[in-house]
TORLUMDO-731814 format. One line per 4 residues: number of its first residue (from 1); for each residue x, y, z of N, C-alpha, C. Coordinates in pm, whole numbers, padded with zeros to 5 digits. Layout:
NUM = X:Y:Z:X:Y:Z:X:Y:Z ~ ...
! end
This chain:
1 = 00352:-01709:-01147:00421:-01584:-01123:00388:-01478:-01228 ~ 00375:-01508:-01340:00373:-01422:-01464:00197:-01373:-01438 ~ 00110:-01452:-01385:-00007:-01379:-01373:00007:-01258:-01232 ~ 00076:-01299:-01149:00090:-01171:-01087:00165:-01017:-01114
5 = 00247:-01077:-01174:00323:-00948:-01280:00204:-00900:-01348 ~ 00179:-00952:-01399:00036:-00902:-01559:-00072:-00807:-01428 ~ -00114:-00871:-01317:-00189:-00833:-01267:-00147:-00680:-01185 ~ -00039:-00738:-01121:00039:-00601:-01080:00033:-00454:-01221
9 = 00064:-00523:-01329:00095:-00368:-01425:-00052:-00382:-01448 ~ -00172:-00384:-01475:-00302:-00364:-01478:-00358:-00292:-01374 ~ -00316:-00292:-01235:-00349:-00248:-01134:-00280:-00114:-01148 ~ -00152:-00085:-01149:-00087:00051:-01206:-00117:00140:-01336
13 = -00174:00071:-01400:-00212:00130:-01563:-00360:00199:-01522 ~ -00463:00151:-01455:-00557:00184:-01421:-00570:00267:-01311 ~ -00493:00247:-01211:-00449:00377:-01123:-00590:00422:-01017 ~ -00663:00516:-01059:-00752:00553:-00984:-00891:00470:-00991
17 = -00905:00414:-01118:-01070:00363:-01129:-01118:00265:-01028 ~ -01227:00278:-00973:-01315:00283:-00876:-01180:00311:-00752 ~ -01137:00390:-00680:-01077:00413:-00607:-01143:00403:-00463 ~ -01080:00327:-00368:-01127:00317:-00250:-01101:00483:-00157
21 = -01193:00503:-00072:-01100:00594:00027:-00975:00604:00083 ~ -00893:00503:00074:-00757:00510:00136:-00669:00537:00005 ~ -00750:00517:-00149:-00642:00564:-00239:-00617:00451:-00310 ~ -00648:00314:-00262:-00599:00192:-00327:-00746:00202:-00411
25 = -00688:00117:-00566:-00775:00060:-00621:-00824:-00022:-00620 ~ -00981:-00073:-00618:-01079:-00216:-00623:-01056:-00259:-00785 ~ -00956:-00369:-00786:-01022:-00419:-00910:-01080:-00586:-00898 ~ -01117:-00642:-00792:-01147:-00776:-00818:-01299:-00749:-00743
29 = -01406:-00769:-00805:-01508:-00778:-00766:-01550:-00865:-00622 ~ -01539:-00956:-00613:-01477:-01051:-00469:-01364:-01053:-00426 ~ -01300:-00974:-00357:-01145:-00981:-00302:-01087:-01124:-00250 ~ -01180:-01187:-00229:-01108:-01322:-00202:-01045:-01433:-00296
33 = -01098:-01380:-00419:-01061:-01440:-00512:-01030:-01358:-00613 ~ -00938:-01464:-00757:-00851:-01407:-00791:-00899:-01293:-00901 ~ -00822:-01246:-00944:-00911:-01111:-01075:-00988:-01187:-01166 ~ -00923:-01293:-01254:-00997:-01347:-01332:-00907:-01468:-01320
37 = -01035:-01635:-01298:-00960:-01714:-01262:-01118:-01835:-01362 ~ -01019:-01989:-01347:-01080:-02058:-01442:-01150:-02169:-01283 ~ -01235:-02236:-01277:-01354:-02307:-01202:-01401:-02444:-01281 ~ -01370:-02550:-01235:-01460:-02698:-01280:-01529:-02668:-01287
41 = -01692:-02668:-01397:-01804:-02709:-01409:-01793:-02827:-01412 ~ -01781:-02924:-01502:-01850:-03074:-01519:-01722:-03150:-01573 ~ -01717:-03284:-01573:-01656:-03342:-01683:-01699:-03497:-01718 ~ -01676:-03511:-01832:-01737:-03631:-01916:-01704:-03646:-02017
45 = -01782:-03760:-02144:-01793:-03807:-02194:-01735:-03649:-02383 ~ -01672:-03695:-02404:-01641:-03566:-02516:-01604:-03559:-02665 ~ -01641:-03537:-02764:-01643:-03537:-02902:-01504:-03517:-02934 ~ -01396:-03580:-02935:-01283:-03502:-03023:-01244:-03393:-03094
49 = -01188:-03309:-03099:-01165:-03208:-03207:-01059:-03233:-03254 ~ -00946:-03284:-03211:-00838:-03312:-03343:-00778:-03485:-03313 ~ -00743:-03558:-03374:-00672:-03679:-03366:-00619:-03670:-03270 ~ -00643:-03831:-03176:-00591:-03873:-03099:-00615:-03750:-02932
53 = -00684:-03723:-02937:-00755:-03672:-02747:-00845:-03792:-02733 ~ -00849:-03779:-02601:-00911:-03889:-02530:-01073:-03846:-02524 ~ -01164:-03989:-02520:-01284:-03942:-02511:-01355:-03853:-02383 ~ -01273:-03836:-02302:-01357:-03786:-02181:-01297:-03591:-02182
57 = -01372:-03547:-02145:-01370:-03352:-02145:-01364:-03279:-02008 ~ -01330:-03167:-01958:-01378:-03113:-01857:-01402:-02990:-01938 ~ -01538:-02939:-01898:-01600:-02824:-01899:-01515:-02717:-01793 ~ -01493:-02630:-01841:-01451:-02523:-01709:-01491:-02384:-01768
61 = -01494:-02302:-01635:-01590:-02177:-01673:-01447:-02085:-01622 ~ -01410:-01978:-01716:-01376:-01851:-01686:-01450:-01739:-01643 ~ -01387:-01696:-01532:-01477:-01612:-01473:-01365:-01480:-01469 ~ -01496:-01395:-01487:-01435:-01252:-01477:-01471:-01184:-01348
65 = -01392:-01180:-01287:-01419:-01126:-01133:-01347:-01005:-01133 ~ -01333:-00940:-01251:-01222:-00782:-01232:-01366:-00688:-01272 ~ -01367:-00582:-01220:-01411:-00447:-01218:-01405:-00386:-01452 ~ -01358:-00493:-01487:-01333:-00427:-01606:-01343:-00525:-01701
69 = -01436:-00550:-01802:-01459:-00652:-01866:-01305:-00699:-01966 ~ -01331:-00861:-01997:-01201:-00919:-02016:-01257:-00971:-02185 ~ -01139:-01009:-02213:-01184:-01011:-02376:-01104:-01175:-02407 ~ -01162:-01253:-02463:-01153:-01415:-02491:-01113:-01449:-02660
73 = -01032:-01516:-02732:-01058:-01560:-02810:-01163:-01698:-02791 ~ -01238:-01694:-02911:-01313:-01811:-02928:-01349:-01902:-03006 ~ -01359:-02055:-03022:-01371:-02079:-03133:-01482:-02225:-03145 ~ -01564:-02228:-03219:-01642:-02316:-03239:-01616:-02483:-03238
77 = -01649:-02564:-03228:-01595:-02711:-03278:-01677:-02742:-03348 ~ -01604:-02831:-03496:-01671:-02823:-03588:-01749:-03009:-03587 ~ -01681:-03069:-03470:-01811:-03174:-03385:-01903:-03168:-03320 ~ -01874:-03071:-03197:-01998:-03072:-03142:-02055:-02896:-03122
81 = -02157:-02834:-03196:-02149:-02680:-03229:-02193:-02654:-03076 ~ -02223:-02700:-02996:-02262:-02628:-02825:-02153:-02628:-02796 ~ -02009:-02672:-02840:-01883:-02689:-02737:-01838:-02579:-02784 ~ -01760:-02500:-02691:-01652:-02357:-02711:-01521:-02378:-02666
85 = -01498:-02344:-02729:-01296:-02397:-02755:-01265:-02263:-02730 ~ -01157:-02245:-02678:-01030:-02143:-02625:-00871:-02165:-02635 ~ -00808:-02090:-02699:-00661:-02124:-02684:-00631:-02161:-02559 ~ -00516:-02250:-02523:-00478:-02282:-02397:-00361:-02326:-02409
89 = -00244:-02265:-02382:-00126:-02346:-02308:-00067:-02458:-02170 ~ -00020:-02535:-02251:00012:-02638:-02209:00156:-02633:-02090 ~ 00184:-02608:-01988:00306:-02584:-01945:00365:-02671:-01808 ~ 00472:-02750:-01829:00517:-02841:-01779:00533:-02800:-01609
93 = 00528:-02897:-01534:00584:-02829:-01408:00723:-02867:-01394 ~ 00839:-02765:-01376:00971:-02811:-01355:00982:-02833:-01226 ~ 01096:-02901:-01163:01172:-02928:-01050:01021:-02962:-00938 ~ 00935:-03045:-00992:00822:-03118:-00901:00811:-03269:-00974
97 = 00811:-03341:-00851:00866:-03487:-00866:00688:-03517:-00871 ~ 00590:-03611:-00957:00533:-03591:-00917:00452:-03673:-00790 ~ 00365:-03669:-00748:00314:-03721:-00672:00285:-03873:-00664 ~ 00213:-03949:-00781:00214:-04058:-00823:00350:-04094:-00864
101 = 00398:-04113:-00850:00497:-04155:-00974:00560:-04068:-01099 ~ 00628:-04157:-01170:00640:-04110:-01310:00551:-04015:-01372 ~ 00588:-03969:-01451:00542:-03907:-01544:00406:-04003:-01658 ~ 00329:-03982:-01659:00205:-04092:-01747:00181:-04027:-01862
105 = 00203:-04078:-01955:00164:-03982:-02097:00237:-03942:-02145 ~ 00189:-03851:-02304:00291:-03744:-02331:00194:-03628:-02302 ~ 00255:-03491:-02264:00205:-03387:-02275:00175:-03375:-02364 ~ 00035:-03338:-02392:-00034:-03265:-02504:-00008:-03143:-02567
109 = -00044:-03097:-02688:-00019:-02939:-02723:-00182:-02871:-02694 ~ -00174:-02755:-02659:-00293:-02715:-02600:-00311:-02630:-02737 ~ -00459:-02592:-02748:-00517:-02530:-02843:-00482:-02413:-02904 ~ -00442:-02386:-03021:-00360:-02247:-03006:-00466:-02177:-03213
113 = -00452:-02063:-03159:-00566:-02029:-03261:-00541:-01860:-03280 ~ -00508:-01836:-03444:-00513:-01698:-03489:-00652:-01642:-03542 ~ -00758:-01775:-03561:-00876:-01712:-03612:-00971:-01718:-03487 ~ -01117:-01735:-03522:-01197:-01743:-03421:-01276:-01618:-03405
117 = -01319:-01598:-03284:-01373:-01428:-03292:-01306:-01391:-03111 ~ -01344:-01294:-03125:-01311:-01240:-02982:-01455:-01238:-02859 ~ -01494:-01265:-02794:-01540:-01228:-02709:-01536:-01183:-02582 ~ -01603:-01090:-02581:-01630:-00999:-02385:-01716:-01085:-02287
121 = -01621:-01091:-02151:-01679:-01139:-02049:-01683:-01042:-01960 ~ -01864:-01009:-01947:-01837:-00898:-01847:-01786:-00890:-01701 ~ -01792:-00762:-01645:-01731:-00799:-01500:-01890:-00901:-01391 ~ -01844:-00961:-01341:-01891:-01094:-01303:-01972:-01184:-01351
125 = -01924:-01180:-01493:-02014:-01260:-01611:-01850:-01416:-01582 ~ -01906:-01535:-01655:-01828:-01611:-01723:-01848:-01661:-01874 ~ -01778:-01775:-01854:-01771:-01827:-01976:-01717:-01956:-01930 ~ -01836:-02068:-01991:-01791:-02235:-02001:-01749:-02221:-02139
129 = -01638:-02321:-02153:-01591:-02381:-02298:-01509:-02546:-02178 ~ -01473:-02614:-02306:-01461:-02748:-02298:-01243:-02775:-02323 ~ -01216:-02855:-02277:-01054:-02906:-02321:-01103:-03056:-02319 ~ -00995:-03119:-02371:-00979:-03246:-02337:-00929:-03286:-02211
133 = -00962:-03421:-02100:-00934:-03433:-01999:-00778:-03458:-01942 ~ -00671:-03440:-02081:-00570:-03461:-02017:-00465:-03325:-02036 ~ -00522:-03226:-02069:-00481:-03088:-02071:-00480:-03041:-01930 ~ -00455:-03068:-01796:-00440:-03075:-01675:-00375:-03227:-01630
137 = -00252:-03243:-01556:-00262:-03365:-01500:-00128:-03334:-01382 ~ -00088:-03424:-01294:00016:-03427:-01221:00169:-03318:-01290 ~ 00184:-03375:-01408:00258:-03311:-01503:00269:-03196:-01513 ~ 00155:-03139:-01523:00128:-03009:-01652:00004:-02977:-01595
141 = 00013:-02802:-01633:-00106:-02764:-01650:-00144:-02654:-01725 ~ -00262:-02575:-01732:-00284:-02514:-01891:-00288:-02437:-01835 ~ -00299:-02291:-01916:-00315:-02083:-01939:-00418:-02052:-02045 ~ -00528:-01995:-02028:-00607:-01962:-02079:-00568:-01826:-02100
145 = -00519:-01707:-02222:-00512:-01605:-02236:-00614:-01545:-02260 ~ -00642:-01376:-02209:-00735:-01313:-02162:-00669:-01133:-02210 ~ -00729:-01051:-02255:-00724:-00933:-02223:-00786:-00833:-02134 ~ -00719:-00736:-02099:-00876:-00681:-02030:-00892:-00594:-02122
149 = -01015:-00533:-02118:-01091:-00453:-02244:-01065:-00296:-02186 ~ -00912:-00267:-02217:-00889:-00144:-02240:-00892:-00055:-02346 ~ -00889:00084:-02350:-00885:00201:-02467:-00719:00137:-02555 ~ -00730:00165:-02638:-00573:00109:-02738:-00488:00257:-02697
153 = -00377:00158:-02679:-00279:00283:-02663:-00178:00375:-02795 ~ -00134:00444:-02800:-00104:00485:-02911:00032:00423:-02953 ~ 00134:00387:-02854:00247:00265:-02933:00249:00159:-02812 ~ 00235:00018:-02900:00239:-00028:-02823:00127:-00135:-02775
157 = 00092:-00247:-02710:00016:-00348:-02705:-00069:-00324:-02535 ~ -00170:-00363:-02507:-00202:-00357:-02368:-00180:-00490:-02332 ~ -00158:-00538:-02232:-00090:-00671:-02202:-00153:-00821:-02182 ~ -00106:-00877:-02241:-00222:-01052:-02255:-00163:-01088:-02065
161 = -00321:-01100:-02018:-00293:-01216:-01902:-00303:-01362:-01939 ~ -00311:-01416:-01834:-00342:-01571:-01861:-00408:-01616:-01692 ~ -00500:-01667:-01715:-00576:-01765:-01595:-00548:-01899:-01617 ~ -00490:-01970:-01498:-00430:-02100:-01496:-00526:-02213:-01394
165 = -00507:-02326:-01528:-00610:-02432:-01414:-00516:-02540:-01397 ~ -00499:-02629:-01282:-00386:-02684:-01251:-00454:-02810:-01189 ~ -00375:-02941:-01159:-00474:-03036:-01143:-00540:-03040:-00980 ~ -00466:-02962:-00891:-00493:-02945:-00780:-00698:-02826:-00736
169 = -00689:-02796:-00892:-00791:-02712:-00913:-00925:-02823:-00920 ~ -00888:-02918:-00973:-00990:-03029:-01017:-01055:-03133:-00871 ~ -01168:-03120:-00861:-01221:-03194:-00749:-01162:-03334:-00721 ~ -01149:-03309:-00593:-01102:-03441:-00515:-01139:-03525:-00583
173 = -01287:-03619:-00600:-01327:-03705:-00635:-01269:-03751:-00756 ~ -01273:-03634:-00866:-01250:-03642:-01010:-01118:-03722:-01020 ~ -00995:-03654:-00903:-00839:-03633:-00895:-00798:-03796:-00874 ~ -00924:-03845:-00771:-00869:-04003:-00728:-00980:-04077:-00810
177 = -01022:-04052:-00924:-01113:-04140:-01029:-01024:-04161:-01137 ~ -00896:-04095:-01147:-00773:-04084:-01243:-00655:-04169:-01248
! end
């Protein structure tokens, strides 16, 4: 819900840019999909970055499908230097029984980071970075925060989205290999 709010005041803040003939604004480069949303690449075998994650990873790619480039924190792993790490929240699903059974595990804390650098994803550019494989599950699922790369306003913050990957996002095959 909160990404449609975020998305709704982005769509009003921007107002006319690329304006269709009827007056509405284009901001998702593919209308069928979402402004900026997260996609399985791969998953496997994975280097740890802090105590106690499991050895296996999913790769997933953020994609920028908005008309207006989006801005990433980023951060290196200091195991494996090809892997790219991203803050990510961890967020429970309430009042859903789940499907299997019980609850398996404990929820994890998802990656959370004041340093790093920032990077731009242009409009229909992405970005792969890596989580551990149990940062998605029946349980829970994660928020990748995102800006879009607006002018700074004079009081005041321009607004953090978040793109959500959920386990229903994760390929069939992967879902019943679990």
């Amino acid at each position: 819900m909160q990404r449609y709010f975020f998305i709704s005041l982005v769509l009003l803040m921007i107002g006319g840019l690329h304006a269709e003939p009827h007056g509405q604004a284009k901001l998702a480069l593919d209308e069928t999909e979402p402004i900026v949303y997260i996609q399985f690449d791969h998953a496997g075998p994975r280097q740890a970055v802090r105590e106690g994650e499991p050895p296996n990873g999913l790769w997933l790619r953020l994609i920028n499908n908005s008309v207006l480039p989006i801005v990433v924190r980023t951060n290196g792993s200091a195991t494996d230097s090809t892997m790219t790490l991203v803050p990510d929240v961890i967020t429970a699903i309430k009042g859903k029984i789940p499907k299997s059974g019980p609850i398996r595990g404990k929820m994890p804390s998802g990656y959370s980071s004041d340093t790093g650098s920032f990077l731009s994803v242009d409009p229909g550019k992405s970005l792969v970075f890596s989580v551990p494989a149990n940062h998605v599950s029946h349980s829970w699922y994660m928020q990748v925060p995102f800006e879009f790369s607006l002018p700074p306003v004079k009081e005041g913050i321009q607004p953090i989205c978040y793109a959500e990957f959920t386990w229903e996002d994760l390929p069939e095959t992967y879902r019943s290999e679990r």
